[in-house]
N, CA, C and O atoms as CSV, one atom per row, in Angstrom:
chain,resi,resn,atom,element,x,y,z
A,1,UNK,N,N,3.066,3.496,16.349
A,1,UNK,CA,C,3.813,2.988,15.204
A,1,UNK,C,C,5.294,3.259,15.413
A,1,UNK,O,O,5.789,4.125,16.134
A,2,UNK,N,N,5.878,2.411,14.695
A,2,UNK,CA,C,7.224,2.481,14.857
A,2,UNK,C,C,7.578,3.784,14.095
A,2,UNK,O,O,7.099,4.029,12.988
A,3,UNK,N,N,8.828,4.979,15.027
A,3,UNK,CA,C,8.792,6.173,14.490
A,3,UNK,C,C,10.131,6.086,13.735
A,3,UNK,O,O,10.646,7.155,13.408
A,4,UNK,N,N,10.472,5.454,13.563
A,4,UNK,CA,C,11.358,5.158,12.165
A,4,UNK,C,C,11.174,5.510,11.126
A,4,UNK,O,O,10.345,4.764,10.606
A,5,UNK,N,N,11.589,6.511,10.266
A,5,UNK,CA,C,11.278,6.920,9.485
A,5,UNK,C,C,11.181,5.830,8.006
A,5,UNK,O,O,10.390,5.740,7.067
A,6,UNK,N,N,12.459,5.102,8.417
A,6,UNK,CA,C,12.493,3.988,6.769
A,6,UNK,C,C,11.855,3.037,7.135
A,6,UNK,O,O,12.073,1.977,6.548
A,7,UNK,N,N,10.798,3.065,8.276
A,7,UNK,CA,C,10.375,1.324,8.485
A,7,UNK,C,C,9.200,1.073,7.085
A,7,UNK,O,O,8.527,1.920,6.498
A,8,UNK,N,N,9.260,0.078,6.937
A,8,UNK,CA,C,8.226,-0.177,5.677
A,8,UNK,C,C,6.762,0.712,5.502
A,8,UNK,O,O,6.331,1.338,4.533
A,9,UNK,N,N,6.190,0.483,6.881
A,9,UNK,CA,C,5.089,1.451,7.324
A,9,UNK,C,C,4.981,2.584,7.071
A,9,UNK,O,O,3.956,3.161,6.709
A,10,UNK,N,N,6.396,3.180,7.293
A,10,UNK,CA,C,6.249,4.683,7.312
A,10,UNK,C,C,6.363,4.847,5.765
A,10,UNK,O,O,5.593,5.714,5.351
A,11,UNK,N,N,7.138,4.232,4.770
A,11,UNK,CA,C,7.156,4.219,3.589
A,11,UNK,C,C,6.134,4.166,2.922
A,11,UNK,O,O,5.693,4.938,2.070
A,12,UNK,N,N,5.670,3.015,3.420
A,12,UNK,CA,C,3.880,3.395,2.199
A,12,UNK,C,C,3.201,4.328,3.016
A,12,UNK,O,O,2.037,4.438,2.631
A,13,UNK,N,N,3.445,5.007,3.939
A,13,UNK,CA,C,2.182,6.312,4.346
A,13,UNK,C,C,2.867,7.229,3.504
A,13,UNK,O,O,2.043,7.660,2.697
A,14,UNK,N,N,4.240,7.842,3.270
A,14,UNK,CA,C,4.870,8.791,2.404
A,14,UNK,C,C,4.513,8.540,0.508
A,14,UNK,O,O,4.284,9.342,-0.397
A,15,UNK,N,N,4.622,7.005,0.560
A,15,UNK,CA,C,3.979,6.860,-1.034
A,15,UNK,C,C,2.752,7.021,-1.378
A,15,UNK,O,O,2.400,7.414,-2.490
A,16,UNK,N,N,1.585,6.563,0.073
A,16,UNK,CA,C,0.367,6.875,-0.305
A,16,UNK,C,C,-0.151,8.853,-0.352
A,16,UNK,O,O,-1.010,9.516,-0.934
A,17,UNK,N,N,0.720,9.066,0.409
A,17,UNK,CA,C,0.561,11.138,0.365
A,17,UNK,C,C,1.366,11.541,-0.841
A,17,UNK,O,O,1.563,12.753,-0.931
A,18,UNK,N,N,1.898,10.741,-1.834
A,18,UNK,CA,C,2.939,11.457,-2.721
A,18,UNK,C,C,2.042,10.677,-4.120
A,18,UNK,O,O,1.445,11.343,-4.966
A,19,UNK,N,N,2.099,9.467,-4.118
A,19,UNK,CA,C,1.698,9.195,-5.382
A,19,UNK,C,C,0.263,8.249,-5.295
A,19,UNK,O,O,-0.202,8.029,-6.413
A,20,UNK,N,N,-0.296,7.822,-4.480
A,20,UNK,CA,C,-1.991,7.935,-4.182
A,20,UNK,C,C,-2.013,6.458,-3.931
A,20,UNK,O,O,-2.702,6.160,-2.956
A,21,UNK,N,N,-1.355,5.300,-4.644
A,21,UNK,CA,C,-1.990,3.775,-4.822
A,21,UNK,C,C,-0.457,3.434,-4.996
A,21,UNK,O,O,0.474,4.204,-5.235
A,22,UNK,N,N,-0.453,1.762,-4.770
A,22,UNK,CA,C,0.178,0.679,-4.746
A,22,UNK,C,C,-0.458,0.008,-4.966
A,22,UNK,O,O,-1.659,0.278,-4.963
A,23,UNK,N,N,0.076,-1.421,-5.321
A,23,UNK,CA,C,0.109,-2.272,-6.007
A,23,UNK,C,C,1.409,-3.633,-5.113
A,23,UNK,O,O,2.373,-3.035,-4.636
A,24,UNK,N,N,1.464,-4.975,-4.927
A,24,UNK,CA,C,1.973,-5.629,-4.162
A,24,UNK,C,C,3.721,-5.528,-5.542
A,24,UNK,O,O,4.922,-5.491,-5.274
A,25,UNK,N,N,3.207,-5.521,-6.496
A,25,UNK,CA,C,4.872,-5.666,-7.347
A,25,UNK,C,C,5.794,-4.228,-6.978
A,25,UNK,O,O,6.930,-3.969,-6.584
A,26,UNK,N,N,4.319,-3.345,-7.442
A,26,UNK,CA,C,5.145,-1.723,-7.139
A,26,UNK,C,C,6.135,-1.631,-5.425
A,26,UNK,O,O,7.096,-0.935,-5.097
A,27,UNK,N,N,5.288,-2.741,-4.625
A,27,UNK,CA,C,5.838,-2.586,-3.271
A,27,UNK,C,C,7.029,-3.066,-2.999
A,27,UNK,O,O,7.862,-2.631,-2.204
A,28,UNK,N,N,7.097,-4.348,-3.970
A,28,UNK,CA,C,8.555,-4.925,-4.007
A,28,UNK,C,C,9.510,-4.271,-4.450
A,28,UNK,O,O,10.486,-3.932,-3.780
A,29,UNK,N,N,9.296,-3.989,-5.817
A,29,UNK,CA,C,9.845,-3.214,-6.605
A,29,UNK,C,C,10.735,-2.026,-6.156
A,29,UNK,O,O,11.937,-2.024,-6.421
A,30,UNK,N,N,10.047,-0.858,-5.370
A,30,UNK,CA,C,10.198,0.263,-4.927
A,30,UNK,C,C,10.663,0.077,-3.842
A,30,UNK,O,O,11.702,0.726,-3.726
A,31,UNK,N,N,10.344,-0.673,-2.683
A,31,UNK,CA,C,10.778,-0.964,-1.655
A,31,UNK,C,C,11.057,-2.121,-0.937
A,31,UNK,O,O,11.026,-2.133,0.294
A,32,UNK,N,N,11.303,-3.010,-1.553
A,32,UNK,CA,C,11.867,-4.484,-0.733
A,32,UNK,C,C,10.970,-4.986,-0.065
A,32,UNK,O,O,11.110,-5.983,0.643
A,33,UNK,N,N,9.404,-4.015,-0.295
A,33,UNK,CA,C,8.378,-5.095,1.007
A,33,UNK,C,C,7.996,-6.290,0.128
A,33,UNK,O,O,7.695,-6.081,-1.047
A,34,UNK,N,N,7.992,-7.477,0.608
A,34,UNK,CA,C,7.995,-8.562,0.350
A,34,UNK,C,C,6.106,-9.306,0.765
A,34,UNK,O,O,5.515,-10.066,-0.002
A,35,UNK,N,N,5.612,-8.871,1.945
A,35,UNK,CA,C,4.284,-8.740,2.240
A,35,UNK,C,C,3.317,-7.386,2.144
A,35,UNK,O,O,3.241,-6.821,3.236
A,36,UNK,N,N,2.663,-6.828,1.221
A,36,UNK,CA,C,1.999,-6.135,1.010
A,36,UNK,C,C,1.039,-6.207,2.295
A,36,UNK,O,O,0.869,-5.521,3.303
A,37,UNK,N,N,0.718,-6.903,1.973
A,37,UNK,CA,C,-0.960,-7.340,2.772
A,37,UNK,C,C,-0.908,-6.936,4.170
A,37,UNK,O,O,-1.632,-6.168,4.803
A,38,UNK,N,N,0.371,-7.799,4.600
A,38,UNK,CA,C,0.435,-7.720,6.242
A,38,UNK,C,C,1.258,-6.164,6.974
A,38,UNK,O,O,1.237,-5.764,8.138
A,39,UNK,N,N,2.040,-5.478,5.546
A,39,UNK,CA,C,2.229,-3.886,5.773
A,39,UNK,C,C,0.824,-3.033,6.067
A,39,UNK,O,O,0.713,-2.287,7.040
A,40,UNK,N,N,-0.270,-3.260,5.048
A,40,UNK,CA,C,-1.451,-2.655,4.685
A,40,UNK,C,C,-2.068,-3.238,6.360
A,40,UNK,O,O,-2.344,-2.272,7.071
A,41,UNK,N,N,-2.242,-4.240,6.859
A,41,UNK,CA,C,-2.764,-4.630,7.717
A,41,UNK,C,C,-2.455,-3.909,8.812
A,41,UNK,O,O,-3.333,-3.599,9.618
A,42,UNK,N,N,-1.098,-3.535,8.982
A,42,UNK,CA,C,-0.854,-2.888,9.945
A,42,UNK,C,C,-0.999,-1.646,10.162
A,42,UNK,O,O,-1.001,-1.041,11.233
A,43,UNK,N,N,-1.162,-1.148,8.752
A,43,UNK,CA,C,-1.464,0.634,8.899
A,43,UNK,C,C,-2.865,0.818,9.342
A,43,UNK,O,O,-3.262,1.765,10.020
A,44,UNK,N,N,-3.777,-0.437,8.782
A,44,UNK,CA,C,-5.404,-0.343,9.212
A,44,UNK,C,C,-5.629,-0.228,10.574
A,44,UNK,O,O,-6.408,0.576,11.087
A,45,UNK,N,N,-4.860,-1.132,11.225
A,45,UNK,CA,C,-4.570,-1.246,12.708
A,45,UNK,C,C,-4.480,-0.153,13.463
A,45,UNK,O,O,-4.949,-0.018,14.593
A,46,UNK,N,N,-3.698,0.862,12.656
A,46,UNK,CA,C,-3.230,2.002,13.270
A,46,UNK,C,C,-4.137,3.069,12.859
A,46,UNK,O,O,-3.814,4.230,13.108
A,47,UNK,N,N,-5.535,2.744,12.095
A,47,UNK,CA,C,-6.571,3.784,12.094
A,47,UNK,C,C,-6.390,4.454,10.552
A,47,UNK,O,O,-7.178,5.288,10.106
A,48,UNK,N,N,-5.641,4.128,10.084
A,48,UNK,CA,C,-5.599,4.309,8.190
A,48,UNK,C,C,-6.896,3.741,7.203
A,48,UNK,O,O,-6.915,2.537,6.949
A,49,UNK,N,N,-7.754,4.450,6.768
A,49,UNK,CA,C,-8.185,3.298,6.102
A,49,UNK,C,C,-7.994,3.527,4.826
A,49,UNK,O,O,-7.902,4.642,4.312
A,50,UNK,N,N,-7.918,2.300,4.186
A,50,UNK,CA,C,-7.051,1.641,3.506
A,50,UNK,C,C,-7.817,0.889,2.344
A,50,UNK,O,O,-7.990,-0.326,2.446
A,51,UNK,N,N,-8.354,1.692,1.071
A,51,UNK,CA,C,-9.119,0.739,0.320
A,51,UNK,C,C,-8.361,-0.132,-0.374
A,51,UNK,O,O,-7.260,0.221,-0.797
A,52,UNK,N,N,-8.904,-1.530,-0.609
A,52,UNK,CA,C,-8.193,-2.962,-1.308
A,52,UNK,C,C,-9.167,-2.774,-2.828
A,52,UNK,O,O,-10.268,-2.397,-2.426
A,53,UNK,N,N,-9.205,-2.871,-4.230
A,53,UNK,CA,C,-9.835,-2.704,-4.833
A,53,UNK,C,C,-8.880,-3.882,-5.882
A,53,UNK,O,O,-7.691,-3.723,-6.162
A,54,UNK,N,N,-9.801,-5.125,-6.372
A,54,UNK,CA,C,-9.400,-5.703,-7.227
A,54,UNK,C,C,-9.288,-5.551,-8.337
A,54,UNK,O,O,-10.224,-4.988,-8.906
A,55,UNK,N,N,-8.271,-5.918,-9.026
A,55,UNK,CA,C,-8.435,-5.864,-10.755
A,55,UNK,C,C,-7.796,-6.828,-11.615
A,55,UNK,O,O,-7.370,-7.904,-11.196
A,56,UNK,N,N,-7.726,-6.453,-12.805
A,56,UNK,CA,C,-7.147,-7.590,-13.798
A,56,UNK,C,C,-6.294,-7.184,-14.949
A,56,UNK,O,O,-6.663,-6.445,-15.862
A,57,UNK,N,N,-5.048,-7.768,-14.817
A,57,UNK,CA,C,-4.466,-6.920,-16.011
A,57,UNK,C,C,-4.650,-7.344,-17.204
A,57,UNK,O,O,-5.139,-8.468,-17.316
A,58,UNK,N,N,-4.320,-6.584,-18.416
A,58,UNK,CA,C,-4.043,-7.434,-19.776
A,58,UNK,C,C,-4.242,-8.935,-20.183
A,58,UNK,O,O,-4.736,-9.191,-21.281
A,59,UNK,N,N,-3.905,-9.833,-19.407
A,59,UNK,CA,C,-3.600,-10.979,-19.968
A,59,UNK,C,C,-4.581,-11.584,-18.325
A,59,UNK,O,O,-4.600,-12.805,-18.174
A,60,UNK,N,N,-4.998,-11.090,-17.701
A,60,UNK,CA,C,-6.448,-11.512,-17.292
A,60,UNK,C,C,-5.593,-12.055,-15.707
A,60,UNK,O,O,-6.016,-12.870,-14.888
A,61,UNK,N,N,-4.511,-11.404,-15.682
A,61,UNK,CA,C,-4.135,-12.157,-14.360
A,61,UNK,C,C,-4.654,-10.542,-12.821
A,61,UNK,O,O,-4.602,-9.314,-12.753
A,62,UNK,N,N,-4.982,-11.432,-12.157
A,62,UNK,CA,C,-5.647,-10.474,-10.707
A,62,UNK,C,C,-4.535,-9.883,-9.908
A,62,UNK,O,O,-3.508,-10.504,-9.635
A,63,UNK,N,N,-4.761,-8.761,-9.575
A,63,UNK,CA,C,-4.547,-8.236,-8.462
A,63,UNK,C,C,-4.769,-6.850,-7.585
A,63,UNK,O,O,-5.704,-6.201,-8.055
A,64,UNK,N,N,-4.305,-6.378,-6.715
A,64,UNK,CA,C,-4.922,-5.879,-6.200
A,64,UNK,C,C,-4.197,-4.126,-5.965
A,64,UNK,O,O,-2.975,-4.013,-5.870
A,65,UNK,N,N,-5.098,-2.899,-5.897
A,65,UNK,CA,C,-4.390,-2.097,-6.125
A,65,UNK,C,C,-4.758,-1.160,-4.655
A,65,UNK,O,O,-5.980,-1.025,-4.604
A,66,UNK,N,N,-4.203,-0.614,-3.694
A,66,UNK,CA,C,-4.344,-0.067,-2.258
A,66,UNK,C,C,-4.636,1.107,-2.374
A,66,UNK,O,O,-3.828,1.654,-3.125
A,67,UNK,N,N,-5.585,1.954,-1.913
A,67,UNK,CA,C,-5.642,3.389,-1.594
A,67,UNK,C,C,-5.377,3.776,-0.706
A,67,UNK,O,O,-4.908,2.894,0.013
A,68,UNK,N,N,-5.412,5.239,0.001
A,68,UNK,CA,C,-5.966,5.669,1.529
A,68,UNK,C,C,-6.975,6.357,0.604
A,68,UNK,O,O,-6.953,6.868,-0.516
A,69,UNK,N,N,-8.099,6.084,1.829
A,69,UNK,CA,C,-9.481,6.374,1.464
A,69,UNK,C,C,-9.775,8.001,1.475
A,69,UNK,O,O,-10.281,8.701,0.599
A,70,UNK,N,N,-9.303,8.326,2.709
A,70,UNK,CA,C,-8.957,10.160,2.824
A,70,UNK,C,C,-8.014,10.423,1.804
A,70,UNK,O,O,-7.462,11.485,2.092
A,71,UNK,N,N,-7.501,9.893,0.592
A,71,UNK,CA,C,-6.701,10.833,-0.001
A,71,UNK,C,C,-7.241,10.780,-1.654
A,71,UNK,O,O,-7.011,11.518,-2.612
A,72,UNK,N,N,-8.001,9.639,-1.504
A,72,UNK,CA,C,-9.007,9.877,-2.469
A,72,UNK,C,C,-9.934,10.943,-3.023
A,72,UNK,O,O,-11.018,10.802,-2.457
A,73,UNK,N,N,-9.978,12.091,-4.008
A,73,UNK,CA,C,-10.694,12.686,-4.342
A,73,UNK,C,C,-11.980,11.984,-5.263
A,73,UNK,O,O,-12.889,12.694,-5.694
């Protein structure tokens, strides 16, 4: 992996050890990633795993919220 500390990658491994889940808005939001999916794709790549768990908010619209599976209690 790229050892860059600010690369997008390394960012959601520090958000997933600090605050547990994301979300594709929280990703924009917080960090300018613009592709969730294909960040998440790449950490899987690199031996992360990575639960995808769907949901629905309030007003019935979908999406999707990311774990790491090891940090899951």
């Amino acid at each position: 992996m790229n050892d860059n500390p600010n690369s997008q990658e390394q960012k959601l491994i520090n958000h997933f050890t600090t605050v547990g889940d994301i979300t594709a808005v929280e990703a924009t939001d917080l960090y300018r990633i613009r592709s969730l999916t294909r960040r998440i794709t790449t950490l899987r790549r690199l031996g992360l795993d990575i639960v995808s768990v769907p949901k629905r908010d309030a007003l019935g619209q979908r999406y999707v919220r990311y774990y790491r599976a090891d940090l899951v209690a």
